[in-house]
Backbone as a chain_set.jsonl record, in Angstrom:
{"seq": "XXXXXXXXXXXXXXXXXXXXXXXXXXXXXXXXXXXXXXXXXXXXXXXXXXXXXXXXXXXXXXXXXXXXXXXXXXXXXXXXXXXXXXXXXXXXXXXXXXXXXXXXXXXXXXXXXXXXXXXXXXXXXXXXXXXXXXXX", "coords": {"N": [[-26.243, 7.286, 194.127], [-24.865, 5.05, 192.96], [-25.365, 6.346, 189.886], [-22.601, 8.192, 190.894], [-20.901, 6.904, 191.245], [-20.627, 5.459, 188.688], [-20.055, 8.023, 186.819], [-17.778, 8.761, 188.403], [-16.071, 6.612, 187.402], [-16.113, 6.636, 184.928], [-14.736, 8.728, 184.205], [-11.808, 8.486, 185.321], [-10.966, 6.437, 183.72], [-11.024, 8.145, 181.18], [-9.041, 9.838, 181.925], [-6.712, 8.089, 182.107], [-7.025, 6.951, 179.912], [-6.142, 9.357, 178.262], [-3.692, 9.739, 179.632], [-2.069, 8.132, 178.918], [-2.27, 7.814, 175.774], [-0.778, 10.79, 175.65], [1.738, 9.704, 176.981], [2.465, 7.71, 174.98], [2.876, 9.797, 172.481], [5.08, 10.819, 173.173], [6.81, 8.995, 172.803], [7.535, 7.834, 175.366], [8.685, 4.755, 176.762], [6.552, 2.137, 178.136], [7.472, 0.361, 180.275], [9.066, 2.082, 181.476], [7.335, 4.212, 182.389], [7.167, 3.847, 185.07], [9.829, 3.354, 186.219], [11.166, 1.239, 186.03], [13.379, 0.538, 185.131], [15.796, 1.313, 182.459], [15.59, 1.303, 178.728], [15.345, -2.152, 176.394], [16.914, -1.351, 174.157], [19.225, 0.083, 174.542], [22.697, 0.566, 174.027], [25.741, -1.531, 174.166], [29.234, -1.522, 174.166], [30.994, -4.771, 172.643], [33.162, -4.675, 173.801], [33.342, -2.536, 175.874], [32.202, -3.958, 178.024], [32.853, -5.481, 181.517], [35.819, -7.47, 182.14], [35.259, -9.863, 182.539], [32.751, -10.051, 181.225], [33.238, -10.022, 178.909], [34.774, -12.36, 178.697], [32.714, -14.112, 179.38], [30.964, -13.747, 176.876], [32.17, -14.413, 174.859], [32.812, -17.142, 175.694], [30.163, -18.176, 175.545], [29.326, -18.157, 172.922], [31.34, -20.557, 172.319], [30.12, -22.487, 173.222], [30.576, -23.008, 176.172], [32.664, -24.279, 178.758], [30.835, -23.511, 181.33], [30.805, -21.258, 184.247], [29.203, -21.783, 186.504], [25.565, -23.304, 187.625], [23.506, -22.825, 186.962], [23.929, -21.264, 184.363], [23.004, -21.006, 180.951], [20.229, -21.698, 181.461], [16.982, -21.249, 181.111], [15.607, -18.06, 180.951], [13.359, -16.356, 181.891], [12.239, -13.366, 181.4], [10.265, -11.954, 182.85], [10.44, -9.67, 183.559], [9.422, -7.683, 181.571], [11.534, -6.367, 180.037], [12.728, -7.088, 177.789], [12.514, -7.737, 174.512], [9.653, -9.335, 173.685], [9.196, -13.025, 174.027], [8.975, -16.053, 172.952], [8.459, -18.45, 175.62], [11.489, -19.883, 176.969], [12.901, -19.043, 174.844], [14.771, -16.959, 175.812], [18.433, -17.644, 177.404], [20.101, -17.282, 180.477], [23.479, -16.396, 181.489], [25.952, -15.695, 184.08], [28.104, -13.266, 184.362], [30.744, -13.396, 186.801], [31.419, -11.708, 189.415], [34.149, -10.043, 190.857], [35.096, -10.513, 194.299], [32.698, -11.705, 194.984], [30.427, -13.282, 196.772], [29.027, -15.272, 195.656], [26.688, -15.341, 193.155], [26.39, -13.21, 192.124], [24.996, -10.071, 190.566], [25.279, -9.47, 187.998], [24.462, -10.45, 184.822], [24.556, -11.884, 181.411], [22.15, -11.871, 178.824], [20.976, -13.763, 176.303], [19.553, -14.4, 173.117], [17.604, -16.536, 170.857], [17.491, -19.431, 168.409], [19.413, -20.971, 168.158], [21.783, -21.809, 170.941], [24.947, -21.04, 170.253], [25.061, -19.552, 168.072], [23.177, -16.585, 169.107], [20.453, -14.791, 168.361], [20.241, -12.399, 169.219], [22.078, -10.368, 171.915], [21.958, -9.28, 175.574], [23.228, -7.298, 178.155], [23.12, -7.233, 181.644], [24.127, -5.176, 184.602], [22.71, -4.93, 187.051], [21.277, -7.248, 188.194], [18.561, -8.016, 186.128], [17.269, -5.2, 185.975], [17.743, -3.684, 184.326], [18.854, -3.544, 180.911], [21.38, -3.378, 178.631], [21.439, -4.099, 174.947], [23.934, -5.759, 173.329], [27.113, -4.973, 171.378], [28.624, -6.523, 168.989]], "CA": [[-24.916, 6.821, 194.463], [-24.787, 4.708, 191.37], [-24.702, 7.248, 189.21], [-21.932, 8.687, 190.857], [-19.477, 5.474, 190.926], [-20.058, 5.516, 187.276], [-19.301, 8.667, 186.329], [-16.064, 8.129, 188.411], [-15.402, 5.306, 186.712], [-15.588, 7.422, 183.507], [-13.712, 10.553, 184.297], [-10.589, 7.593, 185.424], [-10.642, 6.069, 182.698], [-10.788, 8.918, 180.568], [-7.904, 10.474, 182.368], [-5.94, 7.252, 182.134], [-6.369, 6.893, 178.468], [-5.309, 10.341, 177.935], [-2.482, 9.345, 179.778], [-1.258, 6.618, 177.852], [-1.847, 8.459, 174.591], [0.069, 11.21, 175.916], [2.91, 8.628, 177.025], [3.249, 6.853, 173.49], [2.921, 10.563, 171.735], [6.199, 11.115, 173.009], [7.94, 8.412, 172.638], [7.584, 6.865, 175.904], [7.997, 3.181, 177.185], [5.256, 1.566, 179.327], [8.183, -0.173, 181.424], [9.883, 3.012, 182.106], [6.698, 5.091, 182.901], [7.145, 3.057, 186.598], [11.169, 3.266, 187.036], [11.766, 0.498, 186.497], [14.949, 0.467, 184.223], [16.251, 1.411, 180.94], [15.542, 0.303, 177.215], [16.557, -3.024, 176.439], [17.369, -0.397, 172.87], [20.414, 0.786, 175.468], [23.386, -0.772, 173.69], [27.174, -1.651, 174.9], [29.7, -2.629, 172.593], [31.944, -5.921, 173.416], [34.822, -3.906, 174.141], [32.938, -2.1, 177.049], [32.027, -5.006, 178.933], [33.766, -5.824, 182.052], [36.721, -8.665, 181.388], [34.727, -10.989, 183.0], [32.137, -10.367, 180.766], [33.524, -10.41, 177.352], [34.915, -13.659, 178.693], [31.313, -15.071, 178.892], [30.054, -13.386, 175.921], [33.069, -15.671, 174.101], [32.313, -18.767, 176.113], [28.729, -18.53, 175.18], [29.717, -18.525, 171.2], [32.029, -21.559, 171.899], [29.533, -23.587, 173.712], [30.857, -23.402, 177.462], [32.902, -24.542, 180.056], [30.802, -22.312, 182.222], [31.486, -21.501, 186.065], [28.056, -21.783, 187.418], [24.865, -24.762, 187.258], [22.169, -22.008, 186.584], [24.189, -20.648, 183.24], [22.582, -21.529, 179.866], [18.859, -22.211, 181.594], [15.876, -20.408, 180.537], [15.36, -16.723, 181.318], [11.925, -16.252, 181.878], [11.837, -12.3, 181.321], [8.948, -11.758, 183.613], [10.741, -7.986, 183.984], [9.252, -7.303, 180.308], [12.25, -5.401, 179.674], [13.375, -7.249, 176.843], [11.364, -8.143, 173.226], [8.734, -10.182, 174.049], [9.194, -14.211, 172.915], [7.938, -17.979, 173.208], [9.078, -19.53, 176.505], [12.591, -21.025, 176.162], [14.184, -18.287, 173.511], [16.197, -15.969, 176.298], [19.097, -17.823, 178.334], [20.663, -16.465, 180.968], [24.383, -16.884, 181.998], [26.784, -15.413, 185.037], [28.742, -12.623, 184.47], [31.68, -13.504, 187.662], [31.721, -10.442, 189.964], [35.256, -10.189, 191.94], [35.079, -10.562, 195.261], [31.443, -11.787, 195.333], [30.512, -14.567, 197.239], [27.646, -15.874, 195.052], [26.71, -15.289, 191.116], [26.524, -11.552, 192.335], [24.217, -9.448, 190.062], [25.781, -9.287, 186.246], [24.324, -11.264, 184.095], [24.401, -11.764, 180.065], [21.041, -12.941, 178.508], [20.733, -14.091, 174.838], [17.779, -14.687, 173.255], [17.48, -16.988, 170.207], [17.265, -20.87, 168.181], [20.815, -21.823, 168.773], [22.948, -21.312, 172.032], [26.23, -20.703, 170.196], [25.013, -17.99, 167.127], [22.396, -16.275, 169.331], [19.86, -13.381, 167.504], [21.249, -11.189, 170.128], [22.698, -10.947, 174.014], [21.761, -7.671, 176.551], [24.001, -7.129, 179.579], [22.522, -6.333, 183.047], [24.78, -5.377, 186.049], [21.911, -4.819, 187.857], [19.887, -7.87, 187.779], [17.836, -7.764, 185.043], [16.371, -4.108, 186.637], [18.025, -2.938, 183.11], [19.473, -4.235, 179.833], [22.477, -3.409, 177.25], [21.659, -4.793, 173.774], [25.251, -6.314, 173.25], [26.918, -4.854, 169.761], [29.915, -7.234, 168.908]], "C": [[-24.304, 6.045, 193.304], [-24.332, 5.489, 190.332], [-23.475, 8.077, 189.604], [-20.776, 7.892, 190.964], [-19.29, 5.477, 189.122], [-19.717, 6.586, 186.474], [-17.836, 9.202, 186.721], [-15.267, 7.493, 187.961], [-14.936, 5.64, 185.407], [-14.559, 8.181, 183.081], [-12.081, 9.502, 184.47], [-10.247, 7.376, 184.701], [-10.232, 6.611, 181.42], [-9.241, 9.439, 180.847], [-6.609, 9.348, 182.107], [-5.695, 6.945, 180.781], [-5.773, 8.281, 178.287], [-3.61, 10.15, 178.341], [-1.791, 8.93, 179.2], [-1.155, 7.196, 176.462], [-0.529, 9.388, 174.69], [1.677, 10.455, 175.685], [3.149, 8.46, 175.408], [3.124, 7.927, 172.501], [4.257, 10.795, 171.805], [7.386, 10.4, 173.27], [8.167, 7.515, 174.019], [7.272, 5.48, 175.883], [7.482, 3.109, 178.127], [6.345, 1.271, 180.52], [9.322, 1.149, 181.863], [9.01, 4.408, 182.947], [6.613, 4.784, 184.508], [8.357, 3.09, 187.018], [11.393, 2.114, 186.965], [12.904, -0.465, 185.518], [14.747, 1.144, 182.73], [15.927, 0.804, 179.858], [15.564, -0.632, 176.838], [17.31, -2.54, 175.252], [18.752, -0.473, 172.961], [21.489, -0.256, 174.552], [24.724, -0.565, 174.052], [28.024, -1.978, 174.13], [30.342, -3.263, 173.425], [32.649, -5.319, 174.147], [34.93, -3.269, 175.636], [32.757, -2.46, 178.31], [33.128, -5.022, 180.154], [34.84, -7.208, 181.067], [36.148, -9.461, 181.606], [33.237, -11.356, 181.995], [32.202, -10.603, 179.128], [34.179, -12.072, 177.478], [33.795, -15.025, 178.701], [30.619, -15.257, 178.418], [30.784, -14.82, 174.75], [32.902, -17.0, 174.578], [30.501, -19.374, 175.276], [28.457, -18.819, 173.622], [30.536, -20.043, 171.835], [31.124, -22.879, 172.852], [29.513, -23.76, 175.207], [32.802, -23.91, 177.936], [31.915, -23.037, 180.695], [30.916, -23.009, 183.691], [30.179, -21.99, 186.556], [26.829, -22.768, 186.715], [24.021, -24.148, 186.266], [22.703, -22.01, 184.958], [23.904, -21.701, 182.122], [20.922, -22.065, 180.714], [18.25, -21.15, 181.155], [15.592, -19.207, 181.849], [14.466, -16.247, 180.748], [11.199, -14.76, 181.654], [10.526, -11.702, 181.365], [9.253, -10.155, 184.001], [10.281, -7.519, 182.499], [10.053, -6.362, 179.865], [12.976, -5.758, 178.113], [12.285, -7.733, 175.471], [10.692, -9.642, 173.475], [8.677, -11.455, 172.967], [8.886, -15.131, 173.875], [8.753, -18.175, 174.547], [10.482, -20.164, 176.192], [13.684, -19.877, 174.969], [15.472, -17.673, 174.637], [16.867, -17.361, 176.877], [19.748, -16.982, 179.177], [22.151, -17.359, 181.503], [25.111, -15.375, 183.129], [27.765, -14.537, 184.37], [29.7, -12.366, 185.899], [31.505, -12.011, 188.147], [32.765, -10.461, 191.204], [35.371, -9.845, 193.028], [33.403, -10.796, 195.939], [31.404, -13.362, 195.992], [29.857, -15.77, 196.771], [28.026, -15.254, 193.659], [27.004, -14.117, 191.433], [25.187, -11.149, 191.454], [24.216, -9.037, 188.747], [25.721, -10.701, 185.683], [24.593, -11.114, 182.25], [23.189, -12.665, 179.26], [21.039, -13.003, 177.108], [19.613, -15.116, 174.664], [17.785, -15.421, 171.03], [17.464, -18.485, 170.056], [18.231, -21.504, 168.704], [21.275, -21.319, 170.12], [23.946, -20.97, 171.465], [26.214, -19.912, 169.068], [23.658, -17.557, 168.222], [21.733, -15.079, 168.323], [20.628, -12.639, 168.1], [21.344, -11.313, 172.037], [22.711, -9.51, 174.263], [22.45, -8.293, 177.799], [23.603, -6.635, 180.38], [23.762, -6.695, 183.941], [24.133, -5.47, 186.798], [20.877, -6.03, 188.44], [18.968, -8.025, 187.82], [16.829, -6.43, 185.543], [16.617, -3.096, 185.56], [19.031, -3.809, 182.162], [19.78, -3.424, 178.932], [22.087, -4.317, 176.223], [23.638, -4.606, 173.763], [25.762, -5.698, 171.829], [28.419, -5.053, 169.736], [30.77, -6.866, 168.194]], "O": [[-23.274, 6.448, 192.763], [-23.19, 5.432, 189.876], [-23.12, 8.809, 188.68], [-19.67, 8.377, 190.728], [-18.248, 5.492, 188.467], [-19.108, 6.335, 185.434], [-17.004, 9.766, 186.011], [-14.041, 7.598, 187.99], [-13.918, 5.262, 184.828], [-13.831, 8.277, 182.093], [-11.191, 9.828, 183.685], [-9.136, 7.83, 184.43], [-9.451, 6.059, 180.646], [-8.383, 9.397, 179.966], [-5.502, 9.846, 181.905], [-4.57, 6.702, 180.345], [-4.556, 8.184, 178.126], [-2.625, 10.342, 177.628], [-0.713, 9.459, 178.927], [-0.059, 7.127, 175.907], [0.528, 9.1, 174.129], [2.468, 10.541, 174.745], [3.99, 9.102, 174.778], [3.207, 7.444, 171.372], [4.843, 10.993, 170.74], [8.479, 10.761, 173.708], [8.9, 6.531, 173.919], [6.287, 4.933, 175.387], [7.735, 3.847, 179.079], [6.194, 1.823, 181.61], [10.314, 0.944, 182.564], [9.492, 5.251, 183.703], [5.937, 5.566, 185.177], [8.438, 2.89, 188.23], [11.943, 1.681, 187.977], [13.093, -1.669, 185.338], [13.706, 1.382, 182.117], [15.95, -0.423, 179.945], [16.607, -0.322, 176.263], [18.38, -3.121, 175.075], [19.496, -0.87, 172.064], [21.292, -1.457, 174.367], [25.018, 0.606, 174.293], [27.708, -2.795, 173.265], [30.505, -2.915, 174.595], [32.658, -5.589, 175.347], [35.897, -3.304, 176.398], [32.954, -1.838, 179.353], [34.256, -4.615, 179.876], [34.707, -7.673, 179.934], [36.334, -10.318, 180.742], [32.706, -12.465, 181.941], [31.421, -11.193, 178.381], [34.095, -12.873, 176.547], [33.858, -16.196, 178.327], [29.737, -16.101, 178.575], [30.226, -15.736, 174.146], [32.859, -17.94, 173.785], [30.018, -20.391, 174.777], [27.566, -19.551, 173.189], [29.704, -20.897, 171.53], [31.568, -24.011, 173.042], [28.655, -24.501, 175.687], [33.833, -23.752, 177.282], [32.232, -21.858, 180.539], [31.022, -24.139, 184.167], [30.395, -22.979, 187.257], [26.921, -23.059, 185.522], [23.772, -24.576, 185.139], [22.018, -22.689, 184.192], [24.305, -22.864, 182.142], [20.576, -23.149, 180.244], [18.872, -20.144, 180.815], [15.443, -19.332, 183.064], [14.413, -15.799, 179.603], [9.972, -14.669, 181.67], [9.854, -11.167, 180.482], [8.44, -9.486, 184.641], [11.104, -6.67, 182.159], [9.52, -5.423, 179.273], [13.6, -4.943, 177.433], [11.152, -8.088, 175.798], [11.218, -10.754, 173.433], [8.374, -11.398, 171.775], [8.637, -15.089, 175.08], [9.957, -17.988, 174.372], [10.602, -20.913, 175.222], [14.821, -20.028, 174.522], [16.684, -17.814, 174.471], [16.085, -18.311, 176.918], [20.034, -15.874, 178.723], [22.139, -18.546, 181.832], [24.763, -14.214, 182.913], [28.452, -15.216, 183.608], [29.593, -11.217, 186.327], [31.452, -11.13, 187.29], [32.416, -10.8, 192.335], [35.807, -8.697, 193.114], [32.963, -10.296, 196.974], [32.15, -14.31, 195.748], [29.978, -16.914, 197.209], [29.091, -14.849, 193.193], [28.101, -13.782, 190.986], [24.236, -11.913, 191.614], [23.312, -8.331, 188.299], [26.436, -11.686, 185.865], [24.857, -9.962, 181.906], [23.26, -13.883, 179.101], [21.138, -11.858, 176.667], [19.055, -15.997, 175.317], [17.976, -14.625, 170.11], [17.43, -19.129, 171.105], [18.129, -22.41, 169.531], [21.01, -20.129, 170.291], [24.397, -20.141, 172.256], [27.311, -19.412, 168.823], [22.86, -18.491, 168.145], [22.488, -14.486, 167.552], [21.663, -12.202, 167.598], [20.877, -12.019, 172.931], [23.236, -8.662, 173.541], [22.292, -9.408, 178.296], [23.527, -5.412, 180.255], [24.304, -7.788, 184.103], [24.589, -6.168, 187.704], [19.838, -5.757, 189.042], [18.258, -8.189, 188.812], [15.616, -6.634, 185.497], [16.085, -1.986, 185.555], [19.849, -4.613, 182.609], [18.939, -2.742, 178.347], [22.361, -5.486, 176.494], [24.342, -3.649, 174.085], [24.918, -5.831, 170.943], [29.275, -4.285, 170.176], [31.838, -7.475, 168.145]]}, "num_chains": 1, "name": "protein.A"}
């Protein structure tokens, strides 16, 4: 019986690395072999944005007034959808959705040292189940 748990255990594993080679032969991502969003590659230009959100891409360069408490706290990108960094680099702020009763589901996250030059900012309508690299 032994021997036959472990050569199950083999043949799985085998099959599972093949898998994965497979996968990254052609170019797949790990977080898309599950569904569960897009690139964060995917990119949007300003212009594309809703109005509401080029208005918080520009707030977020000038420092604020924002609408909501949450915006500018740490965005913990536990959805590994975006380039993997230290604790503390992404923020996330509120993208307004009209006629919502709450934040709604559009956010804008930027991920760098300063708050007001960020490295770069991805747009989810969805939230965060997919991300727009931002291209200003």
């Amino acid at each position: 019986m032994a021997a036959y748990a472990s050569i199950t255990s083999s043949v799985t594993k085998f099959a599972l690395t093949g898998f994965l080679l497979a996968a990254l032969a052609t170019g797949a991502e790990a977080r898309d072999w599950f569904g569960t969003g897009k690139p964060a590659q995917d990119s949007i230009a300003l212009a594309e944005l809703p109005a509401q959100g080029q208005r918080t891409y520009k707030a977020i360069l000038s420092g604020g007034p924002f609408q909501y408490e949450k915006d500018g706290t740490v965005f913990g990108n536990r959805e590994r959808l975006l380039p993997q960094a230290r604790r503390g680099h992404y923020r996330e702020y509120t993208v307004a959705t009209p006629g919502s009763r709450d934040r709604g589901a559009r956010r804008i996250v930027c991920g760098g040292e300063q708050r007001t030059t960020p490295e770069a900012c991805w747009y989810t309508a969805d939230h965060y189940a997919s991300f727009r690299r931002i291209a200003p």
